[in-house]
N, C-alpha and C positions, 0 to 999 in steps of 0.2 A: 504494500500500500504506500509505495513513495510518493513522496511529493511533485507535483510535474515543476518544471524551468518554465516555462513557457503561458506567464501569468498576468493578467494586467495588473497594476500599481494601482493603488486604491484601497479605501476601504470596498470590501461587496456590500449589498447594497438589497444583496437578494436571500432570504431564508429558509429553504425547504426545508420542513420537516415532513416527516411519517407520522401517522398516527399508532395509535394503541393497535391490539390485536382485536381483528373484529370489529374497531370500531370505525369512527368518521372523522372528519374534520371539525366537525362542532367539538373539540379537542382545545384548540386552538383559537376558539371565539373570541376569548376572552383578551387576548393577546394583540390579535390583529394591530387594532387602533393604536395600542400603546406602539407598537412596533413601526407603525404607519409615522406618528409621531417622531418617532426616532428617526426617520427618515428609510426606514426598511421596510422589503414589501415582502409578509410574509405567502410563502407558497405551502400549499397543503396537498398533497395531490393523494388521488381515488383510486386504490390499485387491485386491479382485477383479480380475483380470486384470494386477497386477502383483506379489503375494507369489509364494511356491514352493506347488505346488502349485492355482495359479488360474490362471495364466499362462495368456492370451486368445491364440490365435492369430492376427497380426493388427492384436494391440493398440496403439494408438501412444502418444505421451507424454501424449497431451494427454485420450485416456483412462483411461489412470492419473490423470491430475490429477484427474478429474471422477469419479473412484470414490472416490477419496483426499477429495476434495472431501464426497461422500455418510456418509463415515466420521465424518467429524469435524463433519454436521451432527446425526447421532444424537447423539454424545456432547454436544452444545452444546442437545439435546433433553432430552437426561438433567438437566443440571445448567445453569444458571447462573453455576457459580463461574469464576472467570477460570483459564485455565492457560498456560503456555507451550509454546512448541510446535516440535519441532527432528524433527532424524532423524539418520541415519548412512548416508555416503557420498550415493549418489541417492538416498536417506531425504532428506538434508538438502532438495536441490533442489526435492523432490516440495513439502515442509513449504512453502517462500519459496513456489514456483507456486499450491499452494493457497490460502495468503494472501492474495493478488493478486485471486483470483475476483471477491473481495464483502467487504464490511469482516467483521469477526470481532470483535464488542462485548465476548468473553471474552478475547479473546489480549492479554497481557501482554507478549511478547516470542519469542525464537529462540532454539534451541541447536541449533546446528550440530556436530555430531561427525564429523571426518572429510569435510569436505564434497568434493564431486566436482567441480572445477569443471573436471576437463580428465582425462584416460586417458595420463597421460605419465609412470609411475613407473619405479621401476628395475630391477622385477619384472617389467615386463612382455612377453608373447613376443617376440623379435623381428620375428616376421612380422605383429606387429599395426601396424608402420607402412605396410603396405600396403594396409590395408583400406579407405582411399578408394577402390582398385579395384575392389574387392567392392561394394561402395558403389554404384560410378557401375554396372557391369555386371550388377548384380543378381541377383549368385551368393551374397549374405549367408547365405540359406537351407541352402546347405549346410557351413557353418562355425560352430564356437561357442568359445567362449572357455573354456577349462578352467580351473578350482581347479588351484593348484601353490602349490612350498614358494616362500613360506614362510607362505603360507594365512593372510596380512593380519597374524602374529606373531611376536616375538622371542622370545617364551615358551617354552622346547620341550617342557615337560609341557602346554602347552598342544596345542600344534603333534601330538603323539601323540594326546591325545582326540579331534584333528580327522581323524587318521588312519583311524582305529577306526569313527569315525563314516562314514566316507567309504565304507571298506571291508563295513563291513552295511548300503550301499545308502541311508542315511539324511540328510534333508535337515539335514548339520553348523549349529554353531554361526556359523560362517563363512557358511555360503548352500551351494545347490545343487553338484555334483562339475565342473558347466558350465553354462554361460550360450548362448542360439545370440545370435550377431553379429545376427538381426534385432533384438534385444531390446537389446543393446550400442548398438547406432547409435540407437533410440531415446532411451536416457538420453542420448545425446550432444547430442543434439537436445535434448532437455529441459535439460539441464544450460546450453548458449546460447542457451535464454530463459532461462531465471533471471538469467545475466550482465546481461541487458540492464533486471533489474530491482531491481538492487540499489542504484542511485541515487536509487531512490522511497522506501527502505525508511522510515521511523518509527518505527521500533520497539527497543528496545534489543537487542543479539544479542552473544553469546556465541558464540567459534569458539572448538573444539580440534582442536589438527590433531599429527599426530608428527611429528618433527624428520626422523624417519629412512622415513616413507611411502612403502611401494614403489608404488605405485595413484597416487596424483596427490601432486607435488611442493608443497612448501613455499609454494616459490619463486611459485609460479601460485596460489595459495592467496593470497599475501599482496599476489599485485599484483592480483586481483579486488577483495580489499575496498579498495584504492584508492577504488574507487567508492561505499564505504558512508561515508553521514554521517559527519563527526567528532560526538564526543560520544556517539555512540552504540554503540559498538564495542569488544569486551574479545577482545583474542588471548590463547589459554594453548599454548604450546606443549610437548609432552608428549616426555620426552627418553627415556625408555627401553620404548619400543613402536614397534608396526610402523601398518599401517591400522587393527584392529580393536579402538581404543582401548578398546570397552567390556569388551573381555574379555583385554587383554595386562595386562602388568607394572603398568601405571598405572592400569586400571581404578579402582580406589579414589579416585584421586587425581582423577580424573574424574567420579566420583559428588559427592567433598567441593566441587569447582568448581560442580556446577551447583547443585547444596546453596544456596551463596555467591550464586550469580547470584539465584535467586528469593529468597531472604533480600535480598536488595537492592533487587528490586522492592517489597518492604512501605512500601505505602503512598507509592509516590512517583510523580509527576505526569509519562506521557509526555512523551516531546519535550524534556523539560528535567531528564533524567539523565547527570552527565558519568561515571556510575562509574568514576571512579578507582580507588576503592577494589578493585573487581576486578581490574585489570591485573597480569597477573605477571610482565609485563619490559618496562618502558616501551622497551626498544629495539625490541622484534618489532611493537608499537603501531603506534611511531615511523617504522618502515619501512615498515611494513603503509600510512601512511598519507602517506606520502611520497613512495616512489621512484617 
């Protein structure tokens, strides 16, 4: 996953992300305007056989990637301009796998929001540490993962819209009311290859994760980027939200970060960015890059 020569100077300008698994771009609602303000246009894109509503019977990771992959050769069809390029949750992972394909002459760097690197939160059902069994015996098909409180927030006028929504049948801000276990065990898959390519990375990235994450812990979060380059790695950790940083309590405060992050890439030469300047607790860094 090197970095290409072959770059405009600039800050970009442009923000793709991915969404969640299963879900939509109503992800990133909340974000847009503030991101618009900052001068950046965020892009959300729809991808065949893994948004809500496309969902390929069938489908595996690795065609997700290569739909994800098709997405983001249009938009690189469209324009020229460099952008950065992240997601949320297995957004995130989707965003590293497609990287990897084929170099990407416009990518500037990652923003990782929420990233998935493991299904171990505090939220989660208890009967899902058993789904190795399901797994190995191939009953996956008739189990799925349900939407429950506290629907990825600490917000609870949040936590009500996601109600309402759920209840007139509609694909929430959160993602779908369920997910089936075929589709679970996919990201899981997806999510350990991207582990195994975060050693390659070259690219500067930005991770926000919540302190309090019921979906994937801290803890696993910060000993994967063990693996990523020093120098090239800014942790923010988000203290008063759940998973669904872009639309809990800190959301804003997540918009002005990634603001910060592309504002940083102006003009400066892969490979050889230690951004300090972004770091918001040299201790989460420090551990991030140590234990």
């Amino acid at each position: 996953m090197k970095s290409s020569d072959s770059l405009w100077l600039g800050r970009p300008s442009r923000l793709v992300l991915f969404h969640g698994l299963a879900s939509s771009p109503k992800e990133f609602g909340f974000l847009t305007h503030p991101m618009r303000r900052h001068g950046v246009r965020l892009i959300a894109p729809e991808v065949p056989g893994y948004s809500a509503g496309l969902l390929a019977d069938g489908a595996t990771w690795r065609d997700w990637v290569a739909a994800a992959g098709r997405c983001l050769d249009e938009l690189e069809a469209e324009s020229a301009e460099p952008y950065v390029l992240g997601g949320l949750c297995t957004g995130s992972m989707l965003a590293l796998a497609v990287a990897a394909q084929r170099p990407r002459p416009g990518l500037r760097g990652f923003a990782l929001l929420s990233p998935l690197f493991a299904y171990n939160g505090w939220a989660l059902p208890w009967w899902y540490a058993l789904r190795p069994i399901a797994y190995a015996t191939g009953i996956t098909r008739f189990f799925s993962m349900r939407e429950r409180e506290p629907y990825g927030l600490r917000n609870e006028r949040m936590r009500q819209l996601i109600r309402q929504q759920m209840a007139a049948g509609e694909t929430s801000l959160v993602g779908p009311s369920s997910v089936p276990l075929t589709v679970v065990r996919e990201s899981e898959r997806l999510s350990a290859h991207v582990r195994t390519l975060l050693p390659e990375l070259a690219y500067p990235v930005q991770v926000q994760h919540a302190r309090d994450d019921e979906i994937c812990r801290l803890s696993s979060v910060r000993r994967e980027l063990e693996r990523v380059p020093t120098g090239l790695l800014s942790l923010h950790v988000a203290e008063n939200s759940y998973h669904m940083i872009t639309a809990d309590n800190d959301r804003h405060l997540v918009a002005d970060r990634l603001s910060a992050f592309m504002q940083g890439l102006d003009a400066c030469i892969l490979d050889s960015v230690p951004f300090a300047h972004d770091i918001s607790s040299e201790f989460d860094v420090a551990e991030a890059a140590t234990r």
